[in-house]
N, C-alpha and C positions, 0 to 999 in steps of 0.2 A: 523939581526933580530931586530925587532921593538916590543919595551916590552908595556904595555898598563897600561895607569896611571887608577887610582880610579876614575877621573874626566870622564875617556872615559867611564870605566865601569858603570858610574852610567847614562853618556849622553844613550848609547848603552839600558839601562834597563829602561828607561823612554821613549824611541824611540819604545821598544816592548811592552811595556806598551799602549801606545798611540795606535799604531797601531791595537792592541787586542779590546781598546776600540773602534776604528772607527770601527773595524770590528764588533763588538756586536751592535751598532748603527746603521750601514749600516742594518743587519739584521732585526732589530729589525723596522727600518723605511720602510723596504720591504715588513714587515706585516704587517705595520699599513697603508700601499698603499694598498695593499690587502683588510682589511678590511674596509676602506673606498668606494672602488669599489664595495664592496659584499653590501654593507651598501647603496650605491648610487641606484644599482639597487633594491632592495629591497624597499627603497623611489618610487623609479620610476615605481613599479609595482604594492603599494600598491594605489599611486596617481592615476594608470590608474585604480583601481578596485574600488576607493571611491567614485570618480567624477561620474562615473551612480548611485552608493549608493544613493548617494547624493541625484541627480536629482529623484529618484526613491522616495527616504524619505520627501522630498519636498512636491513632488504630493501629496503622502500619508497625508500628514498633509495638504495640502490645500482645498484638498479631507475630509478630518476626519472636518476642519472648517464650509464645506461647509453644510455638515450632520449634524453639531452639531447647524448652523445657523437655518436648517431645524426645526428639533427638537425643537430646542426652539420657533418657530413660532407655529407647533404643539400642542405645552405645552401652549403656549397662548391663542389657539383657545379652547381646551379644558377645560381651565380655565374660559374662558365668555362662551361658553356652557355652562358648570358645572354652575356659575354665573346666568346665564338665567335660566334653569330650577329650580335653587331654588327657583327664583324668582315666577318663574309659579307655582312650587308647593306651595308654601306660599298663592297665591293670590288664587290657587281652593282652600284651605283649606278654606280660609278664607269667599270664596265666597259660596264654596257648603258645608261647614263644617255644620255650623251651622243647613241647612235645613236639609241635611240628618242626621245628630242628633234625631231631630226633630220627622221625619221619622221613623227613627228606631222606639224612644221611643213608638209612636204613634203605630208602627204593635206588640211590645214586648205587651203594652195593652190589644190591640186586641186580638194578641193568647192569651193570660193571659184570660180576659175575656172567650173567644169563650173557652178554656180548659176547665175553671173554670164551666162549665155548665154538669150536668151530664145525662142529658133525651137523650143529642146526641148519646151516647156510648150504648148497649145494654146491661144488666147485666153481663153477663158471660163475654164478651170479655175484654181482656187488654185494659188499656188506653191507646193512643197511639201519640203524635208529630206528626206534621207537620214543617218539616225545610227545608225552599229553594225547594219545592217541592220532599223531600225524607219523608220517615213516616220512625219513628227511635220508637223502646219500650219507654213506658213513663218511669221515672223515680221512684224508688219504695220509699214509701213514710215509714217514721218512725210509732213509735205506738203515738207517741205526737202529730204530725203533722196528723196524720190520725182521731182521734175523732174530731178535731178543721174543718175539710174541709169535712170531710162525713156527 
């Protein structure tokens, strides 16, 4: 029989040693094959799903440029519009401002006058406006203002 020194026993327990770990490693790099394959396809499916994204969001923003180019031409034309007619309205004011003034004050007179007369009205009846061709009740007059005009 063959008796077994300390030297074998410790060679022997570093041998199962060793081999427990290759074995935990072996395992361990089977899953990490594993999930590099799950991981690989996973890349390779979200690539096949982003490249039309892609192209699709592309459009959309060349598309969204195109309308925004629109727009702001829109906005310009609007803006010399808007420019031009102040401009018009500036130059009728300026041109027909003054005469229709003028106008006014000159028919404001007239009624004023033509009112101011009282043989037109018949005694009994209310006095009465004329504006823009509607007849509207005259206006009733205080007790101050009524000795100073009657």
């Amino acid at each position: 029989m063959h008796t077994v020194s300390g030297g074998e026993v410790a060679g022997i327990l570093v041998a199962v040693f060793w081999a427990i770990l290759v074995s935990f490693l072996a395992v361990a790099l089977a899953r990490l094959a594993q999930t590099l394959r799950a991981t690989t396809r996973l890349v390779a499916e979200v690539t096949d799903q982003a490249v039309p994204l892609l192209a699709d969001a592309s459009t959309a923003v060349r598309s969204a440029q195109t309308q925004i180019e629109r727009v702001d031409a829109i906005a310009s034309d609007v803006q010399e519009v808007t420019s031009n007619a102040s401009a018009l309205s500036t130059t009728v004011a300026s041109t027909f401002g003054g005469p229709l003034v003028k106008v006014a004050a000159f028919g404001y007179g007239v009624r004023r006058a033509v009112s101011g007369r009282k043989d037109d009205a018949p005694a009994g009846e209310p006095r009465r406006s004329v504006i823009v061709g509607r007849t509207v009740p005259g206006a009733r007059r205080d007790k101050r203002t009524r000795g100073k005009r009657d």
